[in-house]
PQR file of N, CA, C, O and H, with PARSE charges and radii, in Angstrom:
ATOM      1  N   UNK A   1      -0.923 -13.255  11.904 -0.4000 1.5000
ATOM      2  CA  UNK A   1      -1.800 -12.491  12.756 -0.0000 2.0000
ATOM      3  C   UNK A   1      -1.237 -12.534  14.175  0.5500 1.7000
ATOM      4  O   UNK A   1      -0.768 -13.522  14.741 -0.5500 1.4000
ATOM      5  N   UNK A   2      -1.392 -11.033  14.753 -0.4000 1.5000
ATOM      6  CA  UNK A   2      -0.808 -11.263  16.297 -0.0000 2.0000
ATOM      7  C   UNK A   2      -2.195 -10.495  17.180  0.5500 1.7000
ATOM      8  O   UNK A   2      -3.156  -9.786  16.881 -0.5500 1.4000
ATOM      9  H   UNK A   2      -1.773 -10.231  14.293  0.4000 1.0000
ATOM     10  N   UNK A   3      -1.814 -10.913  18.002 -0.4000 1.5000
ATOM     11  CA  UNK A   3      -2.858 -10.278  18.855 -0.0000 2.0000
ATOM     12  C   UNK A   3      -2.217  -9.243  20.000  0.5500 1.7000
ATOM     13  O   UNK A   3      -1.199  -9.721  20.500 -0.5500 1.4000
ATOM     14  H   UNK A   3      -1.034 -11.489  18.245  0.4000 1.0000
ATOM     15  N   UNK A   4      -2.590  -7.915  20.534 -0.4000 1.5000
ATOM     16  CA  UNK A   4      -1.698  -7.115  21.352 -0.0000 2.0000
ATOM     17  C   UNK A   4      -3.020  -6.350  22.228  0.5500 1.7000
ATOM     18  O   UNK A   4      -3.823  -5.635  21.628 -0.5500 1.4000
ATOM     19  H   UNK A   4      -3.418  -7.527  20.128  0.4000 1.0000
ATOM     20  N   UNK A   5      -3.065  -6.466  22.902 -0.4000 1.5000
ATOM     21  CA  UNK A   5      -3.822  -5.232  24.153 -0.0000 2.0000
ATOM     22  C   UNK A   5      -3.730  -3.484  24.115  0.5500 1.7000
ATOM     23  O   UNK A   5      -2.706  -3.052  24.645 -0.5500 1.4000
ATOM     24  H   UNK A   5      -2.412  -7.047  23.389  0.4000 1.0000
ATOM     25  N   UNK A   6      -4.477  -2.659  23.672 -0.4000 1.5000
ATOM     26  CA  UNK A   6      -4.080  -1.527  23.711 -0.0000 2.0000
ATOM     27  C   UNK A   6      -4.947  -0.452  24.103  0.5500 1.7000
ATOM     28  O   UNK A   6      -6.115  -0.456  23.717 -0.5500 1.4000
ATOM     29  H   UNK A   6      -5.309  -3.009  23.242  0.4000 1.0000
ATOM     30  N   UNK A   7      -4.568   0.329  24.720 -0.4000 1.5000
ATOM     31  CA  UNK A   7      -5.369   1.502  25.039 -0.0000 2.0000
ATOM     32  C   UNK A   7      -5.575   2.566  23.938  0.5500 1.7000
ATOM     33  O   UNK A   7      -4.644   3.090  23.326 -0.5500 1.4000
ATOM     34  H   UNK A   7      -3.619   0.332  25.034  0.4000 1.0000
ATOM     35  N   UNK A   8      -7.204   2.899  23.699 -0.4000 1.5000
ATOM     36  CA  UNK A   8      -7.171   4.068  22.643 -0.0000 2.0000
ATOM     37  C   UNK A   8      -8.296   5.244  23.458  0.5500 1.7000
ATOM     38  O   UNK A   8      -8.880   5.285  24.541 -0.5500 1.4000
ATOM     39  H   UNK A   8      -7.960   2.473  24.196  0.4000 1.0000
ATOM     40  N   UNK A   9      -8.218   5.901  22.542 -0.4000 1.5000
ATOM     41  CA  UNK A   9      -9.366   6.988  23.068 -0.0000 2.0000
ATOM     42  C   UNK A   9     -10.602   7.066  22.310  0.5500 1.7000
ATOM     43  O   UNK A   9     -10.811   7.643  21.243 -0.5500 1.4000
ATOM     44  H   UNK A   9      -7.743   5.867  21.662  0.4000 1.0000
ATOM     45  N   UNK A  10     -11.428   6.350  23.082 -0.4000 1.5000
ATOM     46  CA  UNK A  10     -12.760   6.233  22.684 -0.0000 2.0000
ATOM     47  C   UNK A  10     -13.610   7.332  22.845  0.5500 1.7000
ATOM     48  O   UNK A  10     -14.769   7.251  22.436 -0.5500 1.4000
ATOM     49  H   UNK A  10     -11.258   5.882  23.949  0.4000 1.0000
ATOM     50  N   UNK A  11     -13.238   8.246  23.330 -0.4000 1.5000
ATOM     51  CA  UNK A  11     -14.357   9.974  23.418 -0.0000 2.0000
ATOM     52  C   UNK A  11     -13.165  10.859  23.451  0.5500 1.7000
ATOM     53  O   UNK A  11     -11.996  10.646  23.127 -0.5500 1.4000
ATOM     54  H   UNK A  11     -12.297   8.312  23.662  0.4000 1.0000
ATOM     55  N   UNK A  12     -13.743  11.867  23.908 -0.4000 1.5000
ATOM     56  CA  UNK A  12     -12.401  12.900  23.479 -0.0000 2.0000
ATOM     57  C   UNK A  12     -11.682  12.991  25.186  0.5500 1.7000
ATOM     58  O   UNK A  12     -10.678  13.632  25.499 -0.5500 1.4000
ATOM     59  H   UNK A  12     -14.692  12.040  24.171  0.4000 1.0000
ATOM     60  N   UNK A  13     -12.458  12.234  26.000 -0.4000 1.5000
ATOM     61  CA  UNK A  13     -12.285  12.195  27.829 -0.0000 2.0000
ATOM     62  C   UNK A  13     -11.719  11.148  28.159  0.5500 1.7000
ATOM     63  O   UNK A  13     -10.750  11.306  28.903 -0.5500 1.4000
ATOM     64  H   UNK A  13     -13.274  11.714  25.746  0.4000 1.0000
ATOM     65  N   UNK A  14     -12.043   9.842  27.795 -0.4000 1.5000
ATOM     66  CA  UNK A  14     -11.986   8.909  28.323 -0.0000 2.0000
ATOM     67  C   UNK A  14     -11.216   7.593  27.475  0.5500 1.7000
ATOM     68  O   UNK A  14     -11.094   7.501  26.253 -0.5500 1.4000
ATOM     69  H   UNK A  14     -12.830   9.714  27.191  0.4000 1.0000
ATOM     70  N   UNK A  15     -10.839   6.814  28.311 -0.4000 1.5000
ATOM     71  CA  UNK A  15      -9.819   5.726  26.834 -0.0000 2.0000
ATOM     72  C   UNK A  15     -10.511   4.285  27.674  0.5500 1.7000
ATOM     73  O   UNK A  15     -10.995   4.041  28.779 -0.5500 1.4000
ATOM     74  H   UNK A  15     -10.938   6.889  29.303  0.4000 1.0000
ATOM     75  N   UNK A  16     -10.202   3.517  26.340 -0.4000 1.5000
ATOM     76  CA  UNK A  16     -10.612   2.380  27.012 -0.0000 2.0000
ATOM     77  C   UNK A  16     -10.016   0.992  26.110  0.5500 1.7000
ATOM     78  O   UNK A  16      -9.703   1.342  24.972 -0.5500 1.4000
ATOM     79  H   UNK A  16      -9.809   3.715  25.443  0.4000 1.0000
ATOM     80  N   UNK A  17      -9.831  -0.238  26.321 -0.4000 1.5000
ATOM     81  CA  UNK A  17      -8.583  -0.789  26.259 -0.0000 2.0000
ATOM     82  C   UNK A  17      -9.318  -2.026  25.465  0.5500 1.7000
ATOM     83  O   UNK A  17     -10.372  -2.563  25.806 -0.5500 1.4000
ATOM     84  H   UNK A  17     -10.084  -0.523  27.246  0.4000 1.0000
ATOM     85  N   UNK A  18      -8.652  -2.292  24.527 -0.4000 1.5000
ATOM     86  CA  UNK A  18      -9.466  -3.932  23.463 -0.0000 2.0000
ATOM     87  C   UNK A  18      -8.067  -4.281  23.188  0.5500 1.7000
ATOM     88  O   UNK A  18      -7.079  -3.658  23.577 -0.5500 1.4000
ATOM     89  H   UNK A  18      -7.796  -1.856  24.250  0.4000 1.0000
ATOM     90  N   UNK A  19      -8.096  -5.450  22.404 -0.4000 1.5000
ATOM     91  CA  UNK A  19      -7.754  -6.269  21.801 -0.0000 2.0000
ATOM     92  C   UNK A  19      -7.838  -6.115  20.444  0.5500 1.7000
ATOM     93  O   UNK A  19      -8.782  -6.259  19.668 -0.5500 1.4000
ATOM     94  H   UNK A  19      -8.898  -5.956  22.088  0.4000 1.0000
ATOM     95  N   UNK A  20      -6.308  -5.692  20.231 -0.4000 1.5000
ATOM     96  CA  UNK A  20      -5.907  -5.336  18.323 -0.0000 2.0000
ATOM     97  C   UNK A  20      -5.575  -6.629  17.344  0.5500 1.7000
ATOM     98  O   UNK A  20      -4.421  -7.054  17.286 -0.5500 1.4000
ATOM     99  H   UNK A  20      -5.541  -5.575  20.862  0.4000 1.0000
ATOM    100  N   UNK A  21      -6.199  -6.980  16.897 -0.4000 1.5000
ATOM    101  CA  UNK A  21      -5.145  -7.764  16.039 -0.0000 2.0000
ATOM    102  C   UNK A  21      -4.570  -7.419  14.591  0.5500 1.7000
ATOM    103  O   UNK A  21      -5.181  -6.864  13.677 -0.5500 1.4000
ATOM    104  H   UNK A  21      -7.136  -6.635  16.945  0.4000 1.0000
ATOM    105  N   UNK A  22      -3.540  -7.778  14.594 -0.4000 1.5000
ATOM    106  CA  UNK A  22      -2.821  -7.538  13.329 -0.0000 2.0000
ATOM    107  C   UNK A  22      -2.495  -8.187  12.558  0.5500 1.7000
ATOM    108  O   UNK A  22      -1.876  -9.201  12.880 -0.5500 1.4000
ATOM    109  H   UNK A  22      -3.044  -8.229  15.336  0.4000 1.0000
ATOM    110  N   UNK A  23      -2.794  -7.868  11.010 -0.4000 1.5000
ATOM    111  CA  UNK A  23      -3.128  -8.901  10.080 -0.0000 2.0000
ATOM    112  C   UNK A  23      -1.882  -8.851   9.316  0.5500 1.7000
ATOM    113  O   UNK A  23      -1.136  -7.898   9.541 -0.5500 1.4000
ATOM    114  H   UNK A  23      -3.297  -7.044  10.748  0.4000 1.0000
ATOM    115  N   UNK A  24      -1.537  -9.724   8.449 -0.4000 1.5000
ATOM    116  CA  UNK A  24      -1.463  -9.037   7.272 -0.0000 2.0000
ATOM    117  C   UNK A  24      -1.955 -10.107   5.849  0.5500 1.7000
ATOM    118  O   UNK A  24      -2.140 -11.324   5.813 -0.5500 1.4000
ATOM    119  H   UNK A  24      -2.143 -10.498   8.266  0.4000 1.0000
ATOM    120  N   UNK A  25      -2.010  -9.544   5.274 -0.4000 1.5000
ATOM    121  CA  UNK A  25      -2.510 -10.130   4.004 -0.0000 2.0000
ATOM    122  C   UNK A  25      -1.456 -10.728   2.417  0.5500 1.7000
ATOM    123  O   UNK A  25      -0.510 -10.225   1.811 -0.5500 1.4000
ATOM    124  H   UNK A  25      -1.860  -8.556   5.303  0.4000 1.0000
ATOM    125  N   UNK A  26      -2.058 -11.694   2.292 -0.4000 1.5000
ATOM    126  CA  UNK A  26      -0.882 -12.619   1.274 -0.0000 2.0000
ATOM    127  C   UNK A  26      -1.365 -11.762  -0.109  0.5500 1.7000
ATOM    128  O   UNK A  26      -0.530 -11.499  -0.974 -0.5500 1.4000
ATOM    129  H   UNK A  26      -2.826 -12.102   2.785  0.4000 1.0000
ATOM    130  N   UNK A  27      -2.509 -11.428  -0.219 -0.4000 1.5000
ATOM    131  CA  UNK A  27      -2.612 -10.114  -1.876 -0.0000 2.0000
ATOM    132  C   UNK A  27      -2.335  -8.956  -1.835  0.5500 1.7000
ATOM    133  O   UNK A  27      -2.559  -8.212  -2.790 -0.5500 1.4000
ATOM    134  H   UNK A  27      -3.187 -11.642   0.484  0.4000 1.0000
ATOM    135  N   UNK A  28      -1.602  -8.417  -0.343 -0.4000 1.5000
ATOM    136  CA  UNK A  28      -1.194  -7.297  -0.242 -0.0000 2.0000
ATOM    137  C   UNK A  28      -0.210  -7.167   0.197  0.5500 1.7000
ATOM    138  O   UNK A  28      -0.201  -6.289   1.060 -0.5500 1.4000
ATOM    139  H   UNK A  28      -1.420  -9.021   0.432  0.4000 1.0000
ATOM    140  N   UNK A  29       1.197  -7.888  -0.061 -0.4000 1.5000
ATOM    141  CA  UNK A  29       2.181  -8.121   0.989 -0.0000 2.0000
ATOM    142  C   UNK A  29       2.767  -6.940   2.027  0.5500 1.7000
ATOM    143  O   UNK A  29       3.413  -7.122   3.059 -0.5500 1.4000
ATOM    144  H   UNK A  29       1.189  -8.601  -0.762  0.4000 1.0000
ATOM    145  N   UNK A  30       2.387  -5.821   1.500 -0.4000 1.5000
ATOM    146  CA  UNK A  30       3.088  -4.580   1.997 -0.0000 2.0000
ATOM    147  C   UNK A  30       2.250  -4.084   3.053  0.5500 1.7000
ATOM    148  O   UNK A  30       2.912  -3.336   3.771 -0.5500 1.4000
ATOM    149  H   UNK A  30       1.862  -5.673   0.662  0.4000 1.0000
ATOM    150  N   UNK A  31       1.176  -4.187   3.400 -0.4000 1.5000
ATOM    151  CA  UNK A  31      -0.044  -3.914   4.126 -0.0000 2.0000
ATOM    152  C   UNK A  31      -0.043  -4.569   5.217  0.5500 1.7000
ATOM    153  O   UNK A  31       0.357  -5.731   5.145 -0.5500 1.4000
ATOM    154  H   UNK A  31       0.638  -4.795   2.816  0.4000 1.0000
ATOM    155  N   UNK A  32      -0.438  -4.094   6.412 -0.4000 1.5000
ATOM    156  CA  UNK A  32      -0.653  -4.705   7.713 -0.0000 2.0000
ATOM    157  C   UNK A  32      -2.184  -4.166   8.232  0.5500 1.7000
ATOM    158  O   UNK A  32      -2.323  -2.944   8.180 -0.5500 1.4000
ATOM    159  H   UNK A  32      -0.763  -3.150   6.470  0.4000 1.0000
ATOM    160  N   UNK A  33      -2.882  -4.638   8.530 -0.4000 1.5000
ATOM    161  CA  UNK A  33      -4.444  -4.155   9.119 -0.0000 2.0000
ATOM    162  C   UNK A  33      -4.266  -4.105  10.325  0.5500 1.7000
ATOM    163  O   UNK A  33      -3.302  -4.710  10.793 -0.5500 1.4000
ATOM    164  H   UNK A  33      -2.769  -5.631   8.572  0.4000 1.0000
ATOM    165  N   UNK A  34      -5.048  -3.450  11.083 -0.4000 1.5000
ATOM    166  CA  UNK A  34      -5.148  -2.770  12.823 -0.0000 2.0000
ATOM    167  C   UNK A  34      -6.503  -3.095  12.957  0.5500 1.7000
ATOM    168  O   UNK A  34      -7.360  -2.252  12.689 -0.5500 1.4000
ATOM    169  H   UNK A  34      -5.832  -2.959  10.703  0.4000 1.0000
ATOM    170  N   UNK A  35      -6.932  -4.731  13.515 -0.4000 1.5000
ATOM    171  CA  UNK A  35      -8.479  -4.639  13.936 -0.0000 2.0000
ATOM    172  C   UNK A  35      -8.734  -4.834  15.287  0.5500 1.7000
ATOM    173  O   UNK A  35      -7.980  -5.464  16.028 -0.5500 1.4000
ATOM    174  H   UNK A  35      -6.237  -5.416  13.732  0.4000 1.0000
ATOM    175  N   UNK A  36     -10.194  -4.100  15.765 -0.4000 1.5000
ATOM    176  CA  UNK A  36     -10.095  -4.034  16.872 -0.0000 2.0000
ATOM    177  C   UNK A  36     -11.339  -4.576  17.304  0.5500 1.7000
ATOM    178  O   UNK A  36     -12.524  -4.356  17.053 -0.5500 1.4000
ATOM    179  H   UNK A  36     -10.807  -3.588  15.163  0.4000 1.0000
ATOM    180  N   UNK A  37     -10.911  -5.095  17.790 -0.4000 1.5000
ATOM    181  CA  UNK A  37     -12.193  -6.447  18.341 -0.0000 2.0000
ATOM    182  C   UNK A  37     -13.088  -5.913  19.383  0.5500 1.7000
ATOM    183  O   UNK A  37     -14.119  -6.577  19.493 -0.5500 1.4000
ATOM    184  H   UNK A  37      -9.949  -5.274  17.994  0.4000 1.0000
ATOM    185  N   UNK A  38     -13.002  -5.018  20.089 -0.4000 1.5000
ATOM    186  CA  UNK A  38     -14.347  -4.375  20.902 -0.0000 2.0000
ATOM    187  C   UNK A  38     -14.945  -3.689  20.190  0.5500 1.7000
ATOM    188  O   UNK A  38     -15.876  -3.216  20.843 -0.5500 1.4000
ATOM    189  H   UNK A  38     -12.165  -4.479  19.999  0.4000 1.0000
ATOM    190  N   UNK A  39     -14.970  -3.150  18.643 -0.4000 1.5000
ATOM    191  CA  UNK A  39     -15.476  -2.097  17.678 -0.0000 2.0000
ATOM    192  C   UNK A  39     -16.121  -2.942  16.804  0.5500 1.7000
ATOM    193  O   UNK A  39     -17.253  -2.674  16.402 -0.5500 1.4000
ATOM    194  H   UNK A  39     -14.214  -3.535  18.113  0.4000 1.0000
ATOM    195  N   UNK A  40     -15.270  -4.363  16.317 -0.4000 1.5000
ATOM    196  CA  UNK A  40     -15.775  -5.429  15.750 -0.0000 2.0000
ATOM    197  C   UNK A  40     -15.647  -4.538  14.101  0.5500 1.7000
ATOM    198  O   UNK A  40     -16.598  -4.439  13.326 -0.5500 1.4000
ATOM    199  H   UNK A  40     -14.350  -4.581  16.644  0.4000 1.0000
ATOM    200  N   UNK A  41     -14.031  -3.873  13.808 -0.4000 1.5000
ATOM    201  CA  UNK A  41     -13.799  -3.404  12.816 -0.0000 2.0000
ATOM    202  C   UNK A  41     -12.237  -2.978  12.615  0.5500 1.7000
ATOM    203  O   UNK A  41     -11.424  -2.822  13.526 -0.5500 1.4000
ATOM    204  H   UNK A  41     -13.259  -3.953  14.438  0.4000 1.0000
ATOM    205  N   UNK A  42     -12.023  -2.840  11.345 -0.4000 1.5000
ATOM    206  CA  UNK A  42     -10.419  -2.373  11.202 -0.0000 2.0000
ATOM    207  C   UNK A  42     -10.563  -0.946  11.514  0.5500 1.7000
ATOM    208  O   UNK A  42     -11.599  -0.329  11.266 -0.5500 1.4000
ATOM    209  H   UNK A  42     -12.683  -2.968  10.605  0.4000 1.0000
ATOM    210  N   UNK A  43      -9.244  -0.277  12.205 -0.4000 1.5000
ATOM    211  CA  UNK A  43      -9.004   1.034  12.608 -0.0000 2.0000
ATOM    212  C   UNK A  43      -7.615   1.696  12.041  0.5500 1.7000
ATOM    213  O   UNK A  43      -7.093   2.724  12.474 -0.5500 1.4000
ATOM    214  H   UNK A  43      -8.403  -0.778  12.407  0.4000 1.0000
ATOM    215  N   UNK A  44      -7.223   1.017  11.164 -0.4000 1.5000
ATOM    216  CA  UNK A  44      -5.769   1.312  11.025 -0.0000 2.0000
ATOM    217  C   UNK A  44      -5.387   0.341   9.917  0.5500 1.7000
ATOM    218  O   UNK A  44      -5.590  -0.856  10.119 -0.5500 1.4000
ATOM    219  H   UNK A  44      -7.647   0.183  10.813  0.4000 1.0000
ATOM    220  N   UNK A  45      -4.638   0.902   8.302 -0.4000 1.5000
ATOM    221  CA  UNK A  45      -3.786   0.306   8.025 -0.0000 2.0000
ATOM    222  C   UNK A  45      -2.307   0.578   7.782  0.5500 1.7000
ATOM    223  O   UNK A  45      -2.062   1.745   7.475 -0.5500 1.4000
ATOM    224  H   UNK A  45      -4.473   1.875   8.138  0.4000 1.0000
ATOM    225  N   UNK A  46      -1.382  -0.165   7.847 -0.4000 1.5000
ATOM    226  CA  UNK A  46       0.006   0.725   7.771 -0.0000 2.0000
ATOM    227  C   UNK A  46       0.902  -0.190   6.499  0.5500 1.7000
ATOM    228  O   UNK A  46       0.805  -1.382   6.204 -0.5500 1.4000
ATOM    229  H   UNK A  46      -1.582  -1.113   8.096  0.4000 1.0000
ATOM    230  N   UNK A  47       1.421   0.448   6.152 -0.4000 1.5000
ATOM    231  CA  UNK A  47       1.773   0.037   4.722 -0.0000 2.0000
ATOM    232  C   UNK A  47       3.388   0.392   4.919  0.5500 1.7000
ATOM    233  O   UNK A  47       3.960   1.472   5.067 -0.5500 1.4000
ATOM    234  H   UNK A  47       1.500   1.416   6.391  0.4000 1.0000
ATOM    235  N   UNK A  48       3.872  -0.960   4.859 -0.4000 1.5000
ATOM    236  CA  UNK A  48       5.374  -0.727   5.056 -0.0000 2.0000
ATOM    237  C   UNK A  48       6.521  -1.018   3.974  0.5500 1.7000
ATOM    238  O   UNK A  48       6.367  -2.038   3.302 -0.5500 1.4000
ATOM    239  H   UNK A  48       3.407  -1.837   4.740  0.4000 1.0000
ATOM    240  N   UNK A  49       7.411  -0.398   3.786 -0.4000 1.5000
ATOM    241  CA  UNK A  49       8.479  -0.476   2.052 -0.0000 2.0000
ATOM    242  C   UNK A  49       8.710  -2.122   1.212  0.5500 1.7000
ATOM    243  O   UNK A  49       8.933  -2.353   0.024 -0.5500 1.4000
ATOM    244  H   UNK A  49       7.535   0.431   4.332  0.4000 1.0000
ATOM    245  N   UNK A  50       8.586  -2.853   2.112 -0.4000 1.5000
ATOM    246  CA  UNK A  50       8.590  -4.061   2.213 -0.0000 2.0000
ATOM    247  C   UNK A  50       7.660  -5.464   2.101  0.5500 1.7000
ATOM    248  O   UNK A  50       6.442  -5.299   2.172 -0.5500 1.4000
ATOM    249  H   UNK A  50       8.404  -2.666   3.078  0.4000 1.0000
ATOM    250  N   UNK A  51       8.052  -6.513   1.972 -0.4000 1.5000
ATOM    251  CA  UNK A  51       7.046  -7.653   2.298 -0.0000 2.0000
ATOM    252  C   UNK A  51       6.636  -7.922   3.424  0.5500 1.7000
ATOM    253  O   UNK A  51       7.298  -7.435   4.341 -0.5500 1.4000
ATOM    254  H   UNK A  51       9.041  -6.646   1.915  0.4000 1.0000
ATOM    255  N   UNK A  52       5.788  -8.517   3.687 -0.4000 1.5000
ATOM    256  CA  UNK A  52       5.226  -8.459   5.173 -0.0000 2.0000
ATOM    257  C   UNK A  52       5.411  -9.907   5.242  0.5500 1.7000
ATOM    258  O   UNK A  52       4.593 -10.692   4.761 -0.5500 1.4000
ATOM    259  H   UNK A  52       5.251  -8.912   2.942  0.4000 1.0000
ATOM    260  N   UNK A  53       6.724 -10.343   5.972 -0.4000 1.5000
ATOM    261  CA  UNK A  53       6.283 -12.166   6.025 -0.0000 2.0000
ATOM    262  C   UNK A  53       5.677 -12.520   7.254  0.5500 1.7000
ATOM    263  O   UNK A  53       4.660 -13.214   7.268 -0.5500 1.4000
ATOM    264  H   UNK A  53       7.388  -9.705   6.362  0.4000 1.0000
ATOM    265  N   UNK A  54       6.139 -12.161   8.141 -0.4000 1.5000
ATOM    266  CA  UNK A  54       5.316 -12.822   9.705 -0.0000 2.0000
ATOM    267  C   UNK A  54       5.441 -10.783  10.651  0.5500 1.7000
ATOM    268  O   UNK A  54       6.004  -9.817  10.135 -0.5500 1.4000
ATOM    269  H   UNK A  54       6.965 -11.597   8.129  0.4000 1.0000
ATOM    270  N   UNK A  55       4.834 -10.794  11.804 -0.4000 1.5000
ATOM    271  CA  UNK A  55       4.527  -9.612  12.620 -0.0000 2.0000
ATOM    272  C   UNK A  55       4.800 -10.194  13.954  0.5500 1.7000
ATOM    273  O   UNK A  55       4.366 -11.212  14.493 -0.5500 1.4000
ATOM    274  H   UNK A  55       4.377 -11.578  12.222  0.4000 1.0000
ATOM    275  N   UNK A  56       5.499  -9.431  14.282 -0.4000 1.5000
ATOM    276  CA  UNK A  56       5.994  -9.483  16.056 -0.0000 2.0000
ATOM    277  C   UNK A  56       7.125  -8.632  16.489  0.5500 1.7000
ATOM    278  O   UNK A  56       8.281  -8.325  16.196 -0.5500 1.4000
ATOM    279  H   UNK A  56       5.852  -8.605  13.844  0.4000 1.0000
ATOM    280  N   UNK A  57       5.449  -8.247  18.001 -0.4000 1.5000
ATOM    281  CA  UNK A  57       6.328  -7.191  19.204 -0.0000 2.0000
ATOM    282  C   UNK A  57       7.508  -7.949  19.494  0.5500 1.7000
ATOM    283  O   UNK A  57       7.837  -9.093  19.180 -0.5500 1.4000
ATOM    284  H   UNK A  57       4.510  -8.496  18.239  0.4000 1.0000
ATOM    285  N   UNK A  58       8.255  -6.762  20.382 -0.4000 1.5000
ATOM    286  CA  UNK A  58       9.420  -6.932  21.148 -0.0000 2.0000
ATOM    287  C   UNK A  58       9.021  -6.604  22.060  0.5500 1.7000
ATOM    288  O   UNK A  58       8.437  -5.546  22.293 -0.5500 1.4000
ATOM    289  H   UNK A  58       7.987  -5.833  20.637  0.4000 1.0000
ATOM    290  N   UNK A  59       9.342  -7.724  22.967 -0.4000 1.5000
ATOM    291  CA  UNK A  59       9.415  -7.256  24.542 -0.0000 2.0000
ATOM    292  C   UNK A  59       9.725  -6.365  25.435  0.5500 1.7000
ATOM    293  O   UNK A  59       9.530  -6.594  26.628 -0.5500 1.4000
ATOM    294  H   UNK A  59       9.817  -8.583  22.777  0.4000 1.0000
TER
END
C-alpha cells in the first residue's frame, strides 16, 4: 500500500485534493485499487499484465 496526494474533479467546476491510497491485493495479484480517503471509497481499479509485488512512484 502507498499513499500519494492528488487532485481530482469533484463537480464539473471545481477540483479538490485527498489522499489516494493504493492497494494491491495478494487474491488478485494483477489488480491495484485507487482509494480515496476524503470519499471514504475505491475510485479506480487498474489491472496490470503482471504480478503486482510491491507499488511505487518515481520522483
Amino acid at each position: 500500500m502507498v499513499r500519494n496526494e492528488e487532485k481530482y474533479n469533484n463537480t464539473d467546476t471545481t477540483q479538490a485534493y485527498a489522499n489516494m491510497f493504493y492497494i494491491n491485493d495478494i487474491n488478485n495479484p494483477s489488480n491495484i485499487y485507487k482509494y480515496n480517503m476524503s470519499l471514504s471509497q475505491f475510485v479506480d481499479t487498474i489491472v496490470v499484465p503482471g504480478k503486482v509485488v510491491d507499488i511505487k512512484f518515481k520522483d
